[in-house]
C-alpha positions as CSV (number, residue, x, y, z in Angstrom):
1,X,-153.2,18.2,-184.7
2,X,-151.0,15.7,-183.8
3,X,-147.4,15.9,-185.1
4,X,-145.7,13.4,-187.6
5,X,-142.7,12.9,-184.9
6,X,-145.6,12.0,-182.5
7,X,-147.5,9.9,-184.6
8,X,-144.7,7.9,-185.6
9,X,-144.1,7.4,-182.0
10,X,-147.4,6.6,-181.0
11,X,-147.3,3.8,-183.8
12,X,-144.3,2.4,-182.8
13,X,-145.2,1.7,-179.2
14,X,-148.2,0.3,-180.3
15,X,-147.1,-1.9,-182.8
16,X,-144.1,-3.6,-180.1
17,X,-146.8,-4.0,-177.5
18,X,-149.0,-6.2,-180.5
19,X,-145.6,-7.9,-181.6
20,X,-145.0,-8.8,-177.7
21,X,-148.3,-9.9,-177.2
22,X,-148.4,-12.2,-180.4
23,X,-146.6,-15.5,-181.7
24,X,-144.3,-15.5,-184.2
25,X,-146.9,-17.4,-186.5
26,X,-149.8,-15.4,-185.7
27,X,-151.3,-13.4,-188.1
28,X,-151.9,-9.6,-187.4
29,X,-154.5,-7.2,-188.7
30,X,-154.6,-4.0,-187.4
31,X,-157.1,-1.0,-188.8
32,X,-156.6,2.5,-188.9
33,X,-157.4,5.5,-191.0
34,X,-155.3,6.5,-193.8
35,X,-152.8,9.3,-192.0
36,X,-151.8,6.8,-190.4
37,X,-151.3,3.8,-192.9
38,X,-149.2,6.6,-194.7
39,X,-147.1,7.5,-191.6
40,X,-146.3,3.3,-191.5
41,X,-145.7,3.1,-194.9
42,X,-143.9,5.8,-195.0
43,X,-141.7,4.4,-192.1
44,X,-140.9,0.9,-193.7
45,X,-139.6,3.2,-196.7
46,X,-137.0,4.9,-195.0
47,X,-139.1,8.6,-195.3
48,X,-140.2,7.7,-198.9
49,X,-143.0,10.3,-199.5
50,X,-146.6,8.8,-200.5
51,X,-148.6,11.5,-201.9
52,X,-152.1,9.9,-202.8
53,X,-152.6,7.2,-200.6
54,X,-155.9,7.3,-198.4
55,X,-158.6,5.4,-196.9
56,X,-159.3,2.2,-197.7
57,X,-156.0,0.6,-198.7
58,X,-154.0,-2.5,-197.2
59,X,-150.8,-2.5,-196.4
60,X,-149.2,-5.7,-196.3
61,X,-146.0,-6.3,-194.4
62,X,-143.9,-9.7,-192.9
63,X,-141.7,-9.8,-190.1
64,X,-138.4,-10.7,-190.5
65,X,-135.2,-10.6,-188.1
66,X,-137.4,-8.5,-185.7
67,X,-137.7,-5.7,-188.4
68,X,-141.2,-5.2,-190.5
69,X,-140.4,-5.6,-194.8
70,X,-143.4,-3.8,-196.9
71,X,-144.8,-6.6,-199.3
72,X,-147.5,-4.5,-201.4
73,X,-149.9,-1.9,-201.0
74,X,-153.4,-2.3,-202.1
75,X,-155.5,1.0,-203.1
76,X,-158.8,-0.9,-203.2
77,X,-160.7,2.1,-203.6
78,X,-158.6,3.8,-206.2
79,X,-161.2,3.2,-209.1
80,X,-164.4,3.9,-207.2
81,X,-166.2,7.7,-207.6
């Protein structure tokens, strides 16, 4: 199992090579399951804990001064059983 320390590293490397290989109007979608949308999330929040959040949910940042802002969070699959 991979480690949160080496998740969170993992992402970040990602995420600069996309930011390096993208304009600054571009639009970016990037999928992944929902550890991982959590570890992000968790990230832009400064350690913020998000107990609940799974699959299936958009996250939805902007750029701004070369740092990522959270805009909203969408659970779209909080209602369905």
């Amino acid at each position: 199992m991979e480690t949160y320390d080496s998740m969170l590293k993992r992402m970040n490397s990602a995420l600069k090579t996309i930011f390096e290989e993208t304009k600054d109007d571009d639009t970016i979608l990037v999928s992944s399951h929902g550890n991982f949308l959590a570890v992000f999330t968790r990230s832009l929040l400064g350690g913020e804990d998000l107990k609940g959040m799974g699959n299936c949910c958009v996250v939805e940042v902007k750029e701004e001064n070369k740092r990522l802002q959270l805009i909203n969070i969408y659970e779209l699959a909080a209602n369905v059983k």
